[in-house]
N, CA, C and O atoms as a GROMACS GRO file, in nm:
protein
  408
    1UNK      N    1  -0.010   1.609  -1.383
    1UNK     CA    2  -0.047   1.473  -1.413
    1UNK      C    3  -0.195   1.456  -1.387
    1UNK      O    4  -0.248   1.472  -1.277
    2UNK      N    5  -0.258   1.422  -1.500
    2UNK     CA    6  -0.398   1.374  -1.467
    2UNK      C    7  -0.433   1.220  -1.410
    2UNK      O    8  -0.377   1.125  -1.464
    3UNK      N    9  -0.510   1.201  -1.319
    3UNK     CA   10  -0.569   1.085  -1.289
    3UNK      C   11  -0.734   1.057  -1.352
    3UNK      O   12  -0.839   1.105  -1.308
    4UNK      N   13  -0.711   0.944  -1.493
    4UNK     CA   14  -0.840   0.930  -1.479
    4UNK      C   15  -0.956   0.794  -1.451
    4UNK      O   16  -1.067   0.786  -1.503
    5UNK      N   17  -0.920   0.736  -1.395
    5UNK     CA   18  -0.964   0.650  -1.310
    5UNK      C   19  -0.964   0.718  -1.120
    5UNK      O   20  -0.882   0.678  -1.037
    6UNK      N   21  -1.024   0.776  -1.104
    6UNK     CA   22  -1.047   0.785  -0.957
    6UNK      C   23  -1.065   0.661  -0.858
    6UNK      O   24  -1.039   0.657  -0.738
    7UNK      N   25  -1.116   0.562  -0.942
    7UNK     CA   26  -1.187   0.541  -0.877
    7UNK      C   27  -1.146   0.371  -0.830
    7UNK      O   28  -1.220   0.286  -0.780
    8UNK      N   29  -1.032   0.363  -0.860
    8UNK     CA   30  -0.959   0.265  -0.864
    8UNK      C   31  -0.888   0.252  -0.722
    8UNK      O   32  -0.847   0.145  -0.677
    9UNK      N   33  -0.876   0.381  -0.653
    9UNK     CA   34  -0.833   0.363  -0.516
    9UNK      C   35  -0.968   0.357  -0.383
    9UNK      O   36  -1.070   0.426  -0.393
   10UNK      N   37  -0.954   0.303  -0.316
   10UNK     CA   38  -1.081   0.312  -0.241
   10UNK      C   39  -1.080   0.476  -0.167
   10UNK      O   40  -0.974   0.530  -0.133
   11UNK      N   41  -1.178   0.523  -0.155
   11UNK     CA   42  -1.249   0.657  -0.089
   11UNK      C   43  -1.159   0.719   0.016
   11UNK      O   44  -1.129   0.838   0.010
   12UNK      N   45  -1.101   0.608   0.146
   12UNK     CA   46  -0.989   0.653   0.187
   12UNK      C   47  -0.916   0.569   0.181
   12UNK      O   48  -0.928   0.446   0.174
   13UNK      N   49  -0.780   0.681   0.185
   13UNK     CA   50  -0.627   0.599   0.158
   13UNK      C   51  -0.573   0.512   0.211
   13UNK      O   52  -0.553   0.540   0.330
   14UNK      N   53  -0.531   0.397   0.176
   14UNK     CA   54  -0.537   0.286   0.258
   14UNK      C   55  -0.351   0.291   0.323
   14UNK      O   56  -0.287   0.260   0.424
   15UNK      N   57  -0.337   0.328   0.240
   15UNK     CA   58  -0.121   0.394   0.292
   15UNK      C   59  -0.170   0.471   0.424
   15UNK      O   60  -0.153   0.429   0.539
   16UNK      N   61  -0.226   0.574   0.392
   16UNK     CA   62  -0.280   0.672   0.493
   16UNK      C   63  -0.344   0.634   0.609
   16UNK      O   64  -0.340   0.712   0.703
   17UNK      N   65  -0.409   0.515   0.623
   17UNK     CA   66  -0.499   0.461   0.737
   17UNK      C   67  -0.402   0.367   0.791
   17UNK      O   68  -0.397   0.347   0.912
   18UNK      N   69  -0.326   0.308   0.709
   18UNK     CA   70  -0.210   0.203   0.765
   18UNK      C   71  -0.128   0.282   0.883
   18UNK      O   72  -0.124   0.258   1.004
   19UNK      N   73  -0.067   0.381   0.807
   19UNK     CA   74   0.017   0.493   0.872
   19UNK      C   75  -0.083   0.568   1.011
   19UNK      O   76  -0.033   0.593   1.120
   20UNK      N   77  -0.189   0.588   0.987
   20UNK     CA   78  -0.268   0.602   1.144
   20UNK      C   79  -0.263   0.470   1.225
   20UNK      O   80  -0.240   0.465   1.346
   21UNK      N   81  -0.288   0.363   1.143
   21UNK     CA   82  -0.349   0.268   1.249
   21UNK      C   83  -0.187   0.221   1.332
   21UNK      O   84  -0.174   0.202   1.453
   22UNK      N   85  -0.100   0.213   1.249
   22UNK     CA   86   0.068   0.188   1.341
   22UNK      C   87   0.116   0.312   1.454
   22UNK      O   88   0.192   0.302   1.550
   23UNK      N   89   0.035   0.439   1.399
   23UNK     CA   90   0.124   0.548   1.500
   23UNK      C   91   0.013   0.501   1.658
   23UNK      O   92   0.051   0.466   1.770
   24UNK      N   93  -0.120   0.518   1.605
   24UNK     CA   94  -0.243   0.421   1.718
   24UNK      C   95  -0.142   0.313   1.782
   24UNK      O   96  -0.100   0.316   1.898
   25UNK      N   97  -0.117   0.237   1.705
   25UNK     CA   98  -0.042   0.112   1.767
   25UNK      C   99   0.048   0.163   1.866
   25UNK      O  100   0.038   0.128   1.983
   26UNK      N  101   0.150   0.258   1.819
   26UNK     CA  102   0.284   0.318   1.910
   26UNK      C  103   0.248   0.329   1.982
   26UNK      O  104   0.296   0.263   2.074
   27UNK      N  105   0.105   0.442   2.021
   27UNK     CA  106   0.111   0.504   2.130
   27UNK      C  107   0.050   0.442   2.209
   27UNK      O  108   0.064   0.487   2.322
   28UNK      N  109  -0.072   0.281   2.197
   28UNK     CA  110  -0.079   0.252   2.280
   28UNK      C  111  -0.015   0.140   2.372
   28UNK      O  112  -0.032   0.091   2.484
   29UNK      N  113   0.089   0.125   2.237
   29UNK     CA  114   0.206   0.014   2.351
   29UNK      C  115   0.318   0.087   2.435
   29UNK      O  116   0.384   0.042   2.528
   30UNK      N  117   0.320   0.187   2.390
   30UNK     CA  118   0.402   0.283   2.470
   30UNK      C  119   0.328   0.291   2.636
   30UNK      O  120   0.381   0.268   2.745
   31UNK      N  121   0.200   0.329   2.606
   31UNK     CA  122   0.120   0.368   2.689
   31UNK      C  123   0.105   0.221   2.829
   31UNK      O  124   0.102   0.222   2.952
   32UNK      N  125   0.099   0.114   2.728
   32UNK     CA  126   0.104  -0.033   2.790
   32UNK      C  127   0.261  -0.033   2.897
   32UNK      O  128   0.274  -0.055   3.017
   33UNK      N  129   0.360   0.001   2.794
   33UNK     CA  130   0.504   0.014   2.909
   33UNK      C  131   0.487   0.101   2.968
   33UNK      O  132   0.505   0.059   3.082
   34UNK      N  133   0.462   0.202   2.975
   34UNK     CA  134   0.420   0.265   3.121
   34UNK      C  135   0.347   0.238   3.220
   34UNK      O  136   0.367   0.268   3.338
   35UNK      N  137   0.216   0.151   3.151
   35UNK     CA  138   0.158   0.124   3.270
   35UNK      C  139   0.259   0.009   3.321
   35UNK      O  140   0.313   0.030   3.430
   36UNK      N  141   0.285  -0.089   3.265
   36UNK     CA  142   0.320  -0.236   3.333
   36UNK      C  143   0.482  -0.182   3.431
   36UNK      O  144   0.510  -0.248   3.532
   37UNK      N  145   0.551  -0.093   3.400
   37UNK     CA  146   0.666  -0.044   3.443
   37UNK      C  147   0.767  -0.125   3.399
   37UNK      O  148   0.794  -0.150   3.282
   38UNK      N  149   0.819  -0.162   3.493
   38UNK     CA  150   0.957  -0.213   3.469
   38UNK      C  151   0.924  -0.390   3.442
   38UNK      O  152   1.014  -0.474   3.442
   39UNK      N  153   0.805  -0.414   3.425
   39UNK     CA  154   0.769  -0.566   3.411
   39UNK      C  155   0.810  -0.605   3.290
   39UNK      O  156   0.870  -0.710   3.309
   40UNK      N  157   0.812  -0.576   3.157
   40UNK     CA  158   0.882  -0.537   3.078
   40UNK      C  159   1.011  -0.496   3.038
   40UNK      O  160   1.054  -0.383   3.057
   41UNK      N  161   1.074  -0.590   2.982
   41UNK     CA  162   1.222  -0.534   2.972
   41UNK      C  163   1.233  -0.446   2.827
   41UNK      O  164   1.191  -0.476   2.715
   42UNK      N  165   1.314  -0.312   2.880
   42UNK     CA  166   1.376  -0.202   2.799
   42UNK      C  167   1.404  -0.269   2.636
   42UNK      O  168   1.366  -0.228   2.526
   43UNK      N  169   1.477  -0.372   2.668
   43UNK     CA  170   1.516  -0.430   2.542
   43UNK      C  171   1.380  -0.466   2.438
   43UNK      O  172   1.342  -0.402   2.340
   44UNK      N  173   1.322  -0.589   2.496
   44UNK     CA  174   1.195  -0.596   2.453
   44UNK      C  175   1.090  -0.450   2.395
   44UNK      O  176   1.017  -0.453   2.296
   45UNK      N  177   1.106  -0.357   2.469
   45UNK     CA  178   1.012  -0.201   2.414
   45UNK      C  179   1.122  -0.216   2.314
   45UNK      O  180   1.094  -0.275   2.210
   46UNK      N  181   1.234  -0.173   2.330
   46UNK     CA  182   1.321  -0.103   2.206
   46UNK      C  183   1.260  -0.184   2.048
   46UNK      O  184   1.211  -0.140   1.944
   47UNK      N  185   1.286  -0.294   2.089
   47UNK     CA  186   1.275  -0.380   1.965
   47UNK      C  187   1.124  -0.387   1.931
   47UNK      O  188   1.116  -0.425   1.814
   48UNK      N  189   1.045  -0.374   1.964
   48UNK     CA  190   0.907  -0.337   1.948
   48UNK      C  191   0.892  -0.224   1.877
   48UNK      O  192   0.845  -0.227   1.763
   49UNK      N  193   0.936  -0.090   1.947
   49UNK     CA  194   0.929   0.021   1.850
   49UNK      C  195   1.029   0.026   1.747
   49UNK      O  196   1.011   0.089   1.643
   50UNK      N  197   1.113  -0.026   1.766
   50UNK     CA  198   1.194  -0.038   1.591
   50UNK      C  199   1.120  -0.076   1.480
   50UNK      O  200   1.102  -0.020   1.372
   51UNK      N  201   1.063  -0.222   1.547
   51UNK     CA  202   1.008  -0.240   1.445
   51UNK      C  203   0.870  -0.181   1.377
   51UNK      O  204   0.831  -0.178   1.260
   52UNK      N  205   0.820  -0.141   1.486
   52UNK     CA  206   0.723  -0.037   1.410
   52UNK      C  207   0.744   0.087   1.303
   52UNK      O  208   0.686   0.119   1.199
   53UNK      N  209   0.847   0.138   1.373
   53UNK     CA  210   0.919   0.253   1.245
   53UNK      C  211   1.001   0.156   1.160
   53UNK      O  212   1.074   0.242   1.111
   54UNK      N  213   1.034   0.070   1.119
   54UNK     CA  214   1.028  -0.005   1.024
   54UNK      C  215   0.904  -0.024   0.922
   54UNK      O  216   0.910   0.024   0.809
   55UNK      N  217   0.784  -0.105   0.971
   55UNK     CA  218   0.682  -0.062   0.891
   55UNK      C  219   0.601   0.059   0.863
   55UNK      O  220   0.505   0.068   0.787
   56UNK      N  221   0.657   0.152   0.938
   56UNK     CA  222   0.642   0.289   0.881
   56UNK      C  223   0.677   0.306   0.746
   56UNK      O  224   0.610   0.329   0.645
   57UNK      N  225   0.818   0.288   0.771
   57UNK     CA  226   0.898   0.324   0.688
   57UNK      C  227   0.892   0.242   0.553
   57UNK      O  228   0.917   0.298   0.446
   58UNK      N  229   0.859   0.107   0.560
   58UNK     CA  230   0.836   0.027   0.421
   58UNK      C  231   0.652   0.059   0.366
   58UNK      O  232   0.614   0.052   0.249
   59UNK      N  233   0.574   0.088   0.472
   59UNK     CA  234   0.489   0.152   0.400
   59UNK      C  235   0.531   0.278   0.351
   59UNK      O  236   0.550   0.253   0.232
   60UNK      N  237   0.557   0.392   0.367
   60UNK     CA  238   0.613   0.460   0.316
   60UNK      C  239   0.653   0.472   0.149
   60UNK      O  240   0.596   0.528   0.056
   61UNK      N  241   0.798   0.378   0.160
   61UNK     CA  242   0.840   0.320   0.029
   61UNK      C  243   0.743   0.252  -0.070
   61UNK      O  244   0.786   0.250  -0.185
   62UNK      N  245   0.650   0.208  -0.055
   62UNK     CA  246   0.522   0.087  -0.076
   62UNK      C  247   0.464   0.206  -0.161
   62UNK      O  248   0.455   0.194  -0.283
   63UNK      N  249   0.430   0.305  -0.105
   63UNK     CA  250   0.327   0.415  -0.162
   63UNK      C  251   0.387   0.493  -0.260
   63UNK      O  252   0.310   0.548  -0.340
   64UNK      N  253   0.518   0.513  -0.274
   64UNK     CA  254   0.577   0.565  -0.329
   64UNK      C  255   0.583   0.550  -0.503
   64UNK      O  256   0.556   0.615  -0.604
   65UNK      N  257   0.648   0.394  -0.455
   65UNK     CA  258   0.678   0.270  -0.568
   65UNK      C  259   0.563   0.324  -0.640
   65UNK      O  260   0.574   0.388  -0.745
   66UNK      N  261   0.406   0.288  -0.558
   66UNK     CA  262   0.304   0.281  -0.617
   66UNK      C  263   0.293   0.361  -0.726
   66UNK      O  264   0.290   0.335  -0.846
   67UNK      N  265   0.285   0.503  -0.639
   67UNK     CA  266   0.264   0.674  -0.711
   67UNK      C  267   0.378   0.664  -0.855
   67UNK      O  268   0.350   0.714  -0.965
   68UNK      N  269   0.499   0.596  -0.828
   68UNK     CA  270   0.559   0.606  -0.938
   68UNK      C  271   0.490   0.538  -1.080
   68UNK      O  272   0.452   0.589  -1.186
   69UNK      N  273   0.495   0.382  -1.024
   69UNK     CA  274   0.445   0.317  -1.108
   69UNK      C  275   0.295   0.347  -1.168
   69UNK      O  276   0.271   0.290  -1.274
   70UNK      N  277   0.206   0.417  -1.120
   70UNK     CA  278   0.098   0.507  -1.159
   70UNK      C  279   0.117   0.564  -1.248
   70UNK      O  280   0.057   0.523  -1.348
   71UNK      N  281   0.225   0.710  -1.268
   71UNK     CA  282   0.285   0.738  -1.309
   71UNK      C  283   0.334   0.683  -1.472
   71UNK      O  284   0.308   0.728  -1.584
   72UNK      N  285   0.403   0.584  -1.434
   72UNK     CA  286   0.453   0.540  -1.568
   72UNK      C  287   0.366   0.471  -1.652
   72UNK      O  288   0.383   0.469  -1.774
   73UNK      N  289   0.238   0.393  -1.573
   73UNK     CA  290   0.168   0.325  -1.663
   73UNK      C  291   0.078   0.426  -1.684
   73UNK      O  292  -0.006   0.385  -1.765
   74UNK      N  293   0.050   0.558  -1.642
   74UNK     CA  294  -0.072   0.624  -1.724
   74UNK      C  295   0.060   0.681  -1.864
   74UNK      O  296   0.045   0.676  -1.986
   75UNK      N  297   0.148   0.717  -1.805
   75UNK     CA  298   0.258   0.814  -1.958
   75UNK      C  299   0.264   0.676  -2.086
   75UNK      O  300   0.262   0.707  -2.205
   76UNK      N  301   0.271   0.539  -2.045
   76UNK     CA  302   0.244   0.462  -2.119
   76UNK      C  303   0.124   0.445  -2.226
   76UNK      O  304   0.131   0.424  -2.348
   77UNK      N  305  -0.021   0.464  -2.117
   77UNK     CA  306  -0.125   0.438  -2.206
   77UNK      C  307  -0.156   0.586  -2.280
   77UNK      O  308  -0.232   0.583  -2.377
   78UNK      N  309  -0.089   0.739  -2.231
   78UNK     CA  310  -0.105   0.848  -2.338
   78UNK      C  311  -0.040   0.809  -2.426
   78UNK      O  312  -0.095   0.850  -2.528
   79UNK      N  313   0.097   0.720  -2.469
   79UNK     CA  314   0.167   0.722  -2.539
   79UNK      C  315   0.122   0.645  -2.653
   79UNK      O  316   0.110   0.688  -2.768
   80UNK      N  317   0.099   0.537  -2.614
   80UNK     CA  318   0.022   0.444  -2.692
   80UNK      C  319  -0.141   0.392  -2.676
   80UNK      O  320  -0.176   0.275  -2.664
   81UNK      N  321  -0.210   0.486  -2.677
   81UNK     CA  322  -0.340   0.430  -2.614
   81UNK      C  323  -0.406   0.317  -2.734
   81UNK      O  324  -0.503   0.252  -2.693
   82UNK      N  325  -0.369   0.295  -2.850
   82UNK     CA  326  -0.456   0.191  -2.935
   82UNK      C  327  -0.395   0.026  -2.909
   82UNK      O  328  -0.455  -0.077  -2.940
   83UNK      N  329  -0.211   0.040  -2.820
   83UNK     CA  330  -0.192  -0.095  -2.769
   83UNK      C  331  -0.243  -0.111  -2.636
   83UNK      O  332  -0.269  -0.225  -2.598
   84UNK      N  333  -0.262  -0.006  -2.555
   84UNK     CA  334  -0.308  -0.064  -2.445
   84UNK      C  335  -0.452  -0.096  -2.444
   84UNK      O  336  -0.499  -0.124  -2.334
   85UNK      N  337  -0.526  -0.098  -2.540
   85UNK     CA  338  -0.695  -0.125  -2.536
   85UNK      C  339  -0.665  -0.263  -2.610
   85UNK      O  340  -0.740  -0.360  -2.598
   86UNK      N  341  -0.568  -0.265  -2.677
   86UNK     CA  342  -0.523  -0.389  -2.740
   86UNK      C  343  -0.520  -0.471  -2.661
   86UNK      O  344  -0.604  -0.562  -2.658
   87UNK      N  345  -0.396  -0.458  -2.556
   87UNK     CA  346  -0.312  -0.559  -2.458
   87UNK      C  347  -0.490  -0.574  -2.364
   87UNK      O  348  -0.555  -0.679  -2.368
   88UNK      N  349  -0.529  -0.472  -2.302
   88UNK     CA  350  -0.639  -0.502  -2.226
   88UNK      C  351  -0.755  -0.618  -2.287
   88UNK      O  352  -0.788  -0.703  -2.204
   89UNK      N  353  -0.818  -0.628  -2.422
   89UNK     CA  354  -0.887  -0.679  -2.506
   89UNK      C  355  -0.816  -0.849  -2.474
   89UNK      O  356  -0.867  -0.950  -2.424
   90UNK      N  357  -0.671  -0.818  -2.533
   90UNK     CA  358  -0.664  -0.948  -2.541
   90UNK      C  359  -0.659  -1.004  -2.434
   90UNK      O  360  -0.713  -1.114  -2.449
   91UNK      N  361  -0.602  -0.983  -2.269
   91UNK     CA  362  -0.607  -1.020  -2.169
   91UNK      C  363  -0.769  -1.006  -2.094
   91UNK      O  364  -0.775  -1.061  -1.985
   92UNK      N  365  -0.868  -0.954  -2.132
   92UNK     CA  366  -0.992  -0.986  -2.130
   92UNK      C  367  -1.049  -1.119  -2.201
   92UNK      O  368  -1.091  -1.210  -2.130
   93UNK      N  369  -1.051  -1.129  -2.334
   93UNK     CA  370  -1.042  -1.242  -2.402
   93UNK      C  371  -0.976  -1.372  -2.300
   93UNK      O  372  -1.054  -1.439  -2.234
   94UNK      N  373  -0.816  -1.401  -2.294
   94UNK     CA  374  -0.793  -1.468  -2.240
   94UNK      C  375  -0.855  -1.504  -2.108
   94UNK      O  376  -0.840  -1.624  -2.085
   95UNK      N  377  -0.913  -1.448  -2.026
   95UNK     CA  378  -0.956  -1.512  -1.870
   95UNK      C  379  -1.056  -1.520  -1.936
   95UNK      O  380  -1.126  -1.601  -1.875
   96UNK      N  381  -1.112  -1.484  -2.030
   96UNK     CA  382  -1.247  -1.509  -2.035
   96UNK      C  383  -1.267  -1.686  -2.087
   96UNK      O  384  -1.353  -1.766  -2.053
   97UNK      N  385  -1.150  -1.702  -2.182
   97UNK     CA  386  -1.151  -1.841  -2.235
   97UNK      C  387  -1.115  -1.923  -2.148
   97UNK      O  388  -1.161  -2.037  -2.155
   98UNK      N  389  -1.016  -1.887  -2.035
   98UNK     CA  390  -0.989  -1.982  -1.925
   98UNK      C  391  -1.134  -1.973  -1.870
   98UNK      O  392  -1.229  -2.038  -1.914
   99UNK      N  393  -1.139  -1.888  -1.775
   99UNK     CA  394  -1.279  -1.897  -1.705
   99UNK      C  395  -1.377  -1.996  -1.763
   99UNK      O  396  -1.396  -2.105  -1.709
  100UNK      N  397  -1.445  -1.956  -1.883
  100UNK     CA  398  -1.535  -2.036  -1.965
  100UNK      C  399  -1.463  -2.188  -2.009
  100UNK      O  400  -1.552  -2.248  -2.070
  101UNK      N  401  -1.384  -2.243  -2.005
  101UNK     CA  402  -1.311  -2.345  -2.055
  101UNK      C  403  -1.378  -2.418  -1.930
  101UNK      O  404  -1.391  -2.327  -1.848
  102UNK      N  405  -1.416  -2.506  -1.887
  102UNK     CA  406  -1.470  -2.632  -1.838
  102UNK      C  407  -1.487  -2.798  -1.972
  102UNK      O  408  -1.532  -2.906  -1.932
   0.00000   0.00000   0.00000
């Protein structure tokens, strides 16, 4: 599969930095129940880290969707590339007449 727009995703991956910045998160609330000890109830941690591997896990799915749907709309515009410069044209046109419409 070719990608040719590069440049449409920013430089770094933003799935990818999400997914650092939550495991960061884990370890330093983990790190927080250890220090505080037992001031903190068990229950409260549990449900804290659930829900973090929860948004693991729906980012995850999130990126996926994405890569698919990538996917289908580039096999779309090989398939038909003279409607999609079409569909683009005319949805250029249109904001342009809203926009300019005052």
């Amino acid at each position: 599969m070719e990608i040719f727009f590069k440049n449409i995703t920013p430089e770094e991956d933003t799935a990818e930095k999400l997914l650092r910045d939550l495991k960061a998160l884990k370890d330093d609330t983990e790190e927080l129940f250890l220090a505080t000890g037992s001031k903190i109830a068990e229950k409260s941690k549990q449900k804290f880290l659930s829900a973090v591997e929860k948004a693991r896990a729906a980012a995850h799915e999130v990126q996926d969707q994405a890569a698919s749907g990538l996917e289908a709309t580039e096999k779309a515009i090989h398939r038909y590339p003279f409607s999609a410069v079409g569909v683009a044209f005319g949805l250029g046109l249109l904001i342009g007449v809203i926009v300019n419409r005052r």
